[in-house]
VEXZA-976614 format. One line per field, with one value per residue: y, z, x of N, C-alpha, C in turn; residue in one letter; residue number from 0. Coordinates in nm, 2 decimals. Atoms other than C-alpha are relative to their C-alpha. Layout:
N
n_py: Y,...
n_pz: Z,...
n_px: X,...
ca_py: Y,...
ca_pz: Z,...
ca_px: X,...
c_py: Y,...
c_pz: Z,...
c_px: X,...
code: a,...
pos: NUM,...
This chain:
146
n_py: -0.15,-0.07,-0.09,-0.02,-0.05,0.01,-0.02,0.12,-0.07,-0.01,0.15,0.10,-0.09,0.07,0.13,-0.05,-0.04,0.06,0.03,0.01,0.09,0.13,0.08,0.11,0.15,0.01,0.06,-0.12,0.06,-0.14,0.03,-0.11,0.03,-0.02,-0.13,-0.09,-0.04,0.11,0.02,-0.14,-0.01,0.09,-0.04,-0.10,0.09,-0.01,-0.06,-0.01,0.08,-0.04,0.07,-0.09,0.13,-0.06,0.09,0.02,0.14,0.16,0.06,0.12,0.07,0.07,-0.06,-0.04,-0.05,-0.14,0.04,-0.11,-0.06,0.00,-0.17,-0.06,-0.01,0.08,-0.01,0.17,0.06,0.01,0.07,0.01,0.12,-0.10,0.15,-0.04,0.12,-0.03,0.16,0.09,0.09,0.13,0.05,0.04,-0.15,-0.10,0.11,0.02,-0.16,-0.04,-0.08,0.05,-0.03,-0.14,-0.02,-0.02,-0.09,-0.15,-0.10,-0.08,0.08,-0.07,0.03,-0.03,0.07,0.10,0.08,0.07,0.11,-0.03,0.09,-0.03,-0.10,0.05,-0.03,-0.16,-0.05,-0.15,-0.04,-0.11,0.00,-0.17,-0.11,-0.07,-0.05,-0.03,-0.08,0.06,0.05,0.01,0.13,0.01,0.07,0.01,0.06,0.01,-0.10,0.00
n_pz: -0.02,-0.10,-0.10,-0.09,-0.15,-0.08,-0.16,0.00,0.03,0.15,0.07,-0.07,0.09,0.15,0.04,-0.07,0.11,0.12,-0.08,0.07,0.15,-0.03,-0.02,-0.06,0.14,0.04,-0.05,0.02,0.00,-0.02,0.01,-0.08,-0.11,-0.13,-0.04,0.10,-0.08,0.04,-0.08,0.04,0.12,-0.04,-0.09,0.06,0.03,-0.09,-0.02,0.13,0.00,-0.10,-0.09,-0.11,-0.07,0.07,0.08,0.01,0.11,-0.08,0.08,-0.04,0.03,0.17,0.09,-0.10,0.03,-0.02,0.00,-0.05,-0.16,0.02,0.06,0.11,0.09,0.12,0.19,0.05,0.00,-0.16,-0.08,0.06,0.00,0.06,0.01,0.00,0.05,0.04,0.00,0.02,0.12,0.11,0.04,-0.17,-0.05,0.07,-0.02,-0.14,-0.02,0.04,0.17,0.10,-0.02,-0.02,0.14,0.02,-0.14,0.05,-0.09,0.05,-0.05,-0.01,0.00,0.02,0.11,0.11,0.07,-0.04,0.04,0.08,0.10,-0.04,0.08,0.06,0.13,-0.02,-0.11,-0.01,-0.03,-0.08,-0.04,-0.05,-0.02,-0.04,0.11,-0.03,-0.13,-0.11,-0.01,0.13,0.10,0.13,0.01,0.13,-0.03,0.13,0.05,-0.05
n_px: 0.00,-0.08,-0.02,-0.11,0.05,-0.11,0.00,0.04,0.09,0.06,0.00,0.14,0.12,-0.01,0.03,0.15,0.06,0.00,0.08,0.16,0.06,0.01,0.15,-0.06,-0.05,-0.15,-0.10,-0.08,-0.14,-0.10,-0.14,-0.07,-0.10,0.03,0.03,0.07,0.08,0.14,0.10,0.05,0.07,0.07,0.08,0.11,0.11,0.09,0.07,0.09,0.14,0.03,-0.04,-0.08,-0.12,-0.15,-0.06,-0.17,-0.01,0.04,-0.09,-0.03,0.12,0.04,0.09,0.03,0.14,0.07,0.18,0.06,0.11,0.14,-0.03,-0.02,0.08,0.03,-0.09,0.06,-0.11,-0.02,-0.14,-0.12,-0.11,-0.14,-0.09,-0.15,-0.06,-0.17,-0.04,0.07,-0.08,0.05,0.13,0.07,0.00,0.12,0.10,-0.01,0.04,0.11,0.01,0.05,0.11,0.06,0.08,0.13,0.03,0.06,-0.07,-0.07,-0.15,-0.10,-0.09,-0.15,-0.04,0.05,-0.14,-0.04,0.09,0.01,0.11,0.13,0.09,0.08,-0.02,0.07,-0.07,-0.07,-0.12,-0.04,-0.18,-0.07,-0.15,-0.03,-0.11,-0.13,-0.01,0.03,0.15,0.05,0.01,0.05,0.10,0.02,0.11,0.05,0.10,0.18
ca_py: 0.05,0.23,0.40,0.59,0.63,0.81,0.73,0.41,0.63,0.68,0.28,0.21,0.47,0.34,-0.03,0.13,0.28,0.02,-0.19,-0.07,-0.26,-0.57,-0.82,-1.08,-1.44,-1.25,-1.37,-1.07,-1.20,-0.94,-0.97,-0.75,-0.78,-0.75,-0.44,-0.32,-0.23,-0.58,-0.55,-0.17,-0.27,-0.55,-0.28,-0.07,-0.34,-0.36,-0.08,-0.02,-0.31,-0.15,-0.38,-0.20,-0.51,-0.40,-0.56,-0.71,-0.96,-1.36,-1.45,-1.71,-1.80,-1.81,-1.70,-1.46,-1.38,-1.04,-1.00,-0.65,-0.53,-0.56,-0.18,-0.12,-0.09,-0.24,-0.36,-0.73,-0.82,-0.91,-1.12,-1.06,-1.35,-1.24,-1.56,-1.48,-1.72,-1.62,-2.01,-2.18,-2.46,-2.76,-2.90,-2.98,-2.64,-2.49,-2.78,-2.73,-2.33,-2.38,-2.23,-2.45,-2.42,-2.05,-2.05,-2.09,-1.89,-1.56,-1.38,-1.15,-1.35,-1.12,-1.30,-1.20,-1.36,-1.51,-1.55,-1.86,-2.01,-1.91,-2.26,-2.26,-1.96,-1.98,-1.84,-1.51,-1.39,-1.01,-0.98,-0.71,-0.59,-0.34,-0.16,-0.03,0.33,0.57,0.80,0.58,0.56,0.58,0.26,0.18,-0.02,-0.18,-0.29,-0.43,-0.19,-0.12
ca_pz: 18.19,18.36,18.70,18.85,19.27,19.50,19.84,19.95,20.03,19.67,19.57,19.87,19.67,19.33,19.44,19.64,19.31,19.11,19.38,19.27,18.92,19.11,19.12,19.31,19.20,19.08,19.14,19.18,19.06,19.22,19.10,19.25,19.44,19.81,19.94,19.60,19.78,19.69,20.05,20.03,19.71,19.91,20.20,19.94,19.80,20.12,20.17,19.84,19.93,20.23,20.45,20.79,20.94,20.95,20.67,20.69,20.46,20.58,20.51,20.77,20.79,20.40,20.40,20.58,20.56,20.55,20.58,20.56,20.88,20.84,20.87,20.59,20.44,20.09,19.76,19.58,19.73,20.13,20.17,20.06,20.07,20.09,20.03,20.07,19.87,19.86,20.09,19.89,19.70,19.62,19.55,19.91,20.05,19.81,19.91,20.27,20.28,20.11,19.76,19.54,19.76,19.80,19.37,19.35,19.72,19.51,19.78,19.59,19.61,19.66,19.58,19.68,19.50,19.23,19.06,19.29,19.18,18.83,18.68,18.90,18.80,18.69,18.30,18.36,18.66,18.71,18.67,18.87,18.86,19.09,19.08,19.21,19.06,19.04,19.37,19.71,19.73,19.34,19.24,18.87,18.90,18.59,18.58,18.32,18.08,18.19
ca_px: 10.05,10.34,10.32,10.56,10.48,10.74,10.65,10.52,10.21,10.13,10.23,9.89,9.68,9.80,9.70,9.36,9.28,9.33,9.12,8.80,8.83,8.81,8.51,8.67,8.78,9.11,9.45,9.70,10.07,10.30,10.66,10.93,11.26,11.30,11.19,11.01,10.71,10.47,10.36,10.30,10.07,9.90,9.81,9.64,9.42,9.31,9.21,9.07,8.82,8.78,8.91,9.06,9.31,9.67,9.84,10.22,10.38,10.29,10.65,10.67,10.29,10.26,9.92,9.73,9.35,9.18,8.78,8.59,8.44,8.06,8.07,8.23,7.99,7.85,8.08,8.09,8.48,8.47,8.78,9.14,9.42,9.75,10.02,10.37,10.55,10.92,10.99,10.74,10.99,10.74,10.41,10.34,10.40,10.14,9.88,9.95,9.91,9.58,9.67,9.48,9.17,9.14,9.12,8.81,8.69,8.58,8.81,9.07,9.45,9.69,10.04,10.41,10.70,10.50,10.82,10.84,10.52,10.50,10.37,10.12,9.93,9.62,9.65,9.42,9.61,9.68,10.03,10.18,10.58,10.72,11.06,11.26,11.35,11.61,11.52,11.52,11.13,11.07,10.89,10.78,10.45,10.35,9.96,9.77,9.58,9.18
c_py: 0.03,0.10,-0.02,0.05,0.07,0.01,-0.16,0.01,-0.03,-0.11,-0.09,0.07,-0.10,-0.14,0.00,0.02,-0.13,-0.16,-0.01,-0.06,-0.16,-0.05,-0.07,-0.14,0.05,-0.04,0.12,-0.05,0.11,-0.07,0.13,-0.07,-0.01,0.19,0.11,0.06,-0.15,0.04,0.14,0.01,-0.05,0.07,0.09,-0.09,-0.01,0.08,0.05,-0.08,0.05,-0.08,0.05,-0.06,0.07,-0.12,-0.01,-0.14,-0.15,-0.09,-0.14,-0.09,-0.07,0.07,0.09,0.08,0.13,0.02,0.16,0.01,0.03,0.18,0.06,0.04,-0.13,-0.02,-0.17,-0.06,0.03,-0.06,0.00,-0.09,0.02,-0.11,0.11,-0.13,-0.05,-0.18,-0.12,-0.05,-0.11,0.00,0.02,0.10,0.05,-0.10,0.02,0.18,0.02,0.08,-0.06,0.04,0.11,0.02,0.01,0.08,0.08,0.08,0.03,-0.08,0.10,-0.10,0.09,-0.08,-0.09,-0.07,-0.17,-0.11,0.01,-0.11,-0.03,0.08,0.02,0.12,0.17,0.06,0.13,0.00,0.17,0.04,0.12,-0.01,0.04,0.13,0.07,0.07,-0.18,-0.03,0.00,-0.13,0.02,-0.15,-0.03,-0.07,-0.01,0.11,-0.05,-0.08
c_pz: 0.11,0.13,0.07,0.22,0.05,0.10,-0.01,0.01,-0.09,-0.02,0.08,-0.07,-0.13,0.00,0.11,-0.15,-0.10,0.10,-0.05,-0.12,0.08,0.04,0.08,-0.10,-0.03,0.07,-0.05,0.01,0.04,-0.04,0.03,0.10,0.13,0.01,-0.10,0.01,-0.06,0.10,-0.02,-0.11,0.06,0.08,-0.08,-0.06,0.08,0.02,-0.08,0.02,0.16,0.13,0.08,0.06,-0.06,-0.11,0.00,-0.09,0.11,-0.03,0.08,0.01,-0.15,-0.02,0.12,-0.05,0.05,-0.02,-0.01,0.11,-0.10,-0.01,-0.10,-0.10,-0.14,-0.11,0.05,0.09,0.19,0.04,-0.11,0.05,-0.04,0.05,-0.03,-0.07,-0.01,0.13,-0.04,-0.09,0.03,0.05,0.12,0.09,-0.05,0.08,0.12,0.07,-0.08,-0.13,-0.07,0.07,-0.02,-0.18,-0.02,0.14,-0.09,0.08,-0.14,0.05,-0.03,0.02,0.01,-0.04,-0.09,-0.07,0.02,-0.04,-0.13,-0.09,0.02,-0.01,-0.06,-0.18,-0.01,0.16,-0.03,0.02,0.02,0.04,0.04,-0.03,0.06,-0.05,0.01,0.11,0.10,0.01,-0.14,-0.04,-0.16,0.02,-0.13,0.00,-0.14,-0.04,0.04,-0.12
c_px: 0.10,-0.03,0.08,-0.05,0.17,0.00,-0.08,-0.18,-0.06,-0.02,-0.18,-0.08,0.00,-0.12,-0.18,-0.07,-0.07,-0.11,-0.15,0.00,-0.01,-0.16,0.00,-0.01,0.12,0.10,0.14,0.10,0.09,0.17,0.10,0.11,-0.03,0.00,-0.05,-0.12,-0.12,-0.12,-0.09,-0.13,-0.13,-0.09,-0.11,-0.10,-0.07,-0.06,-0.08,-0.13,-0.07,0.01,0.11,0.11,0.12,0.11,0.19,-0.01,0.00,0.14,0.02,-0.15,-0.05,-0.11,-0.05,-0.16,-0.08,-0.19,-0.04,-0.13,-0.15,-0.06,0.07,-0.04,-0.04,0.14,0.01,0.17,0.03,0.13,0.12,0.09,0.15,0.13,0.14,0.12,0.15,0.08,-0.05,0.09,-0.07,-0.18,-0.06,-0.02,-0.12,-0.17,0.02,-0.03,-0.16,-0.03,-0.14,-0.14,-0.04,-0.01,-0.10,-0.11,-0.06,0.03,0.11,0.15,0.09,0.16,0.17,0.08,-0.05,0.09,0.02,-0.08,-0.07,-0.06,-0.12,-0.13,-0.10,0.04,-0.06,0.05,0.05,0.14,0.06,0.11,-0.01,0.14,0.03,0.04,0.12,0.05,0.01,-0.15,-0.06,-0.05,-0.05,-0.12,-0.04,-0.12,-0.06,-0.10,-0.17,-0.04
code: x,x,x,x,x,x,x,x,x,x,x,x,x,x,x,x,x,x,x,x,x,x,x,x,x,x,x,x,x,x,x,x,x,x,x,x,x,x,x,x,x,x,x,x,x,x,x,x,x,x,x,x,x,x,x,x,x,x,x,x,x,x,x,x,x,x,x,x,x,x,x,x,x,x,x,x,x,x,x,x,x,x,x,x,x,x,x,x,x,x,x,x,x,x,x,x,x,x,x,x,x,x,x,x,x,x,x,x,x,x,x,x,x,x,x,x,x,x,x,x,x,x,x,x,x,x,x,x,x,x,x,x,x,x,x,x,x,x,x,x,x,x,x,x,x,x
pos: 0,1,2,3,4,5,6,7,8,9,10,11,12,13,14,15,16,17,18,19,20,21,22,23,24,25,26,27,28,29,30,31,32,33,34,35,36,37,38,39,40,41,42,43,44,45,46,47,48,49,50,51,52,53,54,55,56,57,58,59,60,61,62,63,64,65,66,67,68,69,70,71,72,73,74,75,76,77,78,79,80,81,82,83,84,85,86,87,88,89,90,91,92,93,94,95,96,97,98,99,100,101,102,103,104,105,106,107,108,109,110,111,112,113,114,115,116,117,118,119,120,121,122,123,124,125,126,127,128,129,130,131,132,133,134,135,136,137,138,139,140,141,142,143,144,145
C-alpha cells in the first residue's frame, strides 16, 4: 500500500500509526537510499509503542536498544531494536551485533539498509521501501496491506 508523506513529521505519524498493528516478534525490513527518511520511520515506531528515548540511526554502533518507560503505560510491545546495517559486510558482523539473537527476543526489530542483509531475513519480515519523491521532503512509503 502506497503512502505519500511530505514532511518528515508525517513519515513519524505514518510509521506511529502503523505501530499500533504490531504485536511484537516482528522484523521491520526498511529499504531506502540515504537520506529517504528510514530513520524518521524508525522514530515513529517508537513512538507509536510509546517508547520516549530520542531515536538516531546506530550507524556506527549497529544496534541500538529502546525500552518503554514503565509509565507508559500498558500495550503487548516494550522493547524496540533498531540495527543499522548500511557497514554490515559478513557473517561475523551480524553475529557480533547480536542479530541472530534478538530474532527470537519478542522486542520489535527495526532494520536500516536491509538491502545489505537481505539473505538473512527471516521469510515473514515486514518489508518497508521509502522514496524519495518529487518535492524535497515528499517521501513515497510503501507498507504492506492490513
Amino acid at each position: 500500500m502506497l503512502h505519500t508523506t511530505h514532511t518528515p513529521i508525517e513519515t513519524e505519524q505514518l510509521a506511529a500509526d502503523f505501530a499500533a498493528t504490531l504485536q511484537g516478534g516482528e522484523v521491520i525490513a526498511l529499504f531506502g537510499d540515504l537520506g529517504a527518511g528510514k530513520t524518521a520511520f524508525v522514530r515513529g515506531l517508537a513512538r507509536g509503542l510509546g517508547i520516549n528515548a530520542p531515536v538516531s540511526s546506530p550507524t556506527y554502533a549497529i544496534v541500538q536498544e529502546y525500552r518503554k518507560d514503565a509509565r507508559a503505560g500498558a500495550g503487548i510491545v516494550s522493547t524496540l531494536i533498531h540495527f543499522d546495517m548500511y557497514r554490515v559486510t559478513t557473517w561475523a558482523d551480524l553475529e557480533s551485533c547480536g542479530f541472530f539473537d534478538y530474532l527470537n527476543s519478542g522486542a520489535v526489530l527495526a532494520i536500516e539498509w536491509s538491502e545489505n542483509i537481505a539473505e538473512v531475513l527471516p521469510k515473514n519480515a515486514v518489508r518497508v521501501k521509502i522514496e524519495c519523491g518529487t518535492a524535497e521532503d515528499e517521501r513515497v512509503v510503501t507498507l504492506p496491506s492490513p
